[in-house]
Steps between C-alpha positions, in 0.01 A plus 500: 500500500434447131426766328313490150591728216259592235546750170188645546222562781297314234692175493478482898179668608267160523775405769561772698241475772634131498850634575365739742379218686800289630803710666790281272382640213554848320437671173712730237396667188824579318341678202557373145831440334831369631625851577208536728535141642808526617531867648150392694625156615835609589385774705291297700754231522723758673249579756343184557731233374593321823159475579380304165593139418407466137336717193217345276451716161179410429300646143427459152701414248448445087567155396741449161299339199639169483667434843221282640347745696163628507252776579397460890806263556697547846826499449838515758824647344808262463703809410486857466717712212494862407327445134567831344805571649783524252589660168222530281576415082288416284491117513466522879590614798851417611698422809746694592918384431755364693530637865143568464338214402365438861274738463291303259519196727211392679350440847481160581189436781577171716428559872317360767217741423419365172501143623272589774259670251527241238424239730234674693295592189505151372380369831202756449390362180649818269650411146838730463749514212875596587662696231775746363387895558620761324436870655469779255483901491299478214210233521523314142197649288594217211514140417834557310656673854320235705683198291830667494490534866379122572788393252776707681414439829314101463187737684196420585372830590573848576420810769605788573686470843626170596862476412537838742331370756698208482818655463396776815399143732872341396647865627358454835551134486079438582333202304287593225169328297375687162150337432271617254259436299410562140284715383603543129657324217785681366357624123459766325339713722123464581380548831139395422686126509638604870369313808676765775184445752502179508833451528536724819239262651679164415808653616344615807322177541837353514674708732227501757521125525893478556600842656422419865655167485809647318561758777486267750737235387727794388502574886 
């Protein structure tokens, strides 16, 4: 079974009578946050685990001014890091010392899942940019956080749950995808600039067209 995690009922409710159609496939909501993310993903993990053969993360994510992405742009993480984890001063936020350190490090995504995905969506004619996320507590309301962020972390992008879910999957050794796709530019905020609908239907788009192939080969 592969089971699709979304932040939001939002973010997954064009697929869900998609989902509800094919028996390999299943759906979690894990609520905003990477708090939320993880508690929700872990407890189902627990229950279910044995039965599921890989996690997608699938969402919307803002794009970093500068990084070569844009507004409506699908995008598959190459890594996953904790953004605002660490101490913060004012020139930053910093990682933690020695003996700690690992804590800043990130998630590196290379598995079978993400080959079968990448290949599968280019076979079906979608456009996708791999990139560096960056998962925050605090989404980044200004181009001066936004640039720090894509400077510390060579980012392309940030959410809000990724790097838990990612870090939850490598606990329970299960593959995991994070695909998204953006909906905002990272600026100072103004949501009148934000595309959110529209980027819940490209990302949908996309998901429909691979998911049943994914869960089979994943068989």
């Amino acid at each position: 079974m592969l089971l699709v995690a979304a932040a939001t009922d939002n973010e997954i409710k064009p697929l869900r009578q998609f989902i509800s159609s094919l028996e390999n496939l299943a759906v979690l909501v894990t609520g905003m946050g990477p708090a939320a993310a993880a508690a929700k993903l872990s407890n189902y993990l627990t229950l279910y685990g044995s039965k599921v053969s890989g996690v997608i993360n699938i969402g919307i994510g803002g794009a970093y001014i500068g990084s070569g992405l844009g507004l409506l742009d699908i995008c598959i993480a190459r890594q996953e890091v904790f953004g605002d984890f660490g101490i913060c001063m004012q020139d930053g936020i910093h990682d933690f010392g020695p003996g700690l350190s690992q804590l800043n490090e990130p998630y590196e995504l290379n598995n079978k899942l993400i080959a079968i995905s990448g290949n599968l969506l280019k076979a079906k004619g979608f456009d996708f940019r791999v990139a560096n996320f960056v998962t925050v507590n605090c989404c980044s309301g200004t181009r001066k956080r936004g640039d720090y962020l894509k400077e510390k972390f060579s980012a392309g992008c940030e959410n809000m749950e990724g790097a838990a879910v990612v870090m939850v999957c490598e606990t329970f050794n299960i593959p995991c995808l994070e695909m998204r796709c953006i909906s905002n530019m990272v600026e100072d905020r103004n949501t009148e600039n934000w595309k959110l609908e529209d980027a819940i239907g490209e990302i949908s788009r996309a998901a429909e067209a691979i998911l049943q192939d994914i869960a089979a080969e994943l068989q």
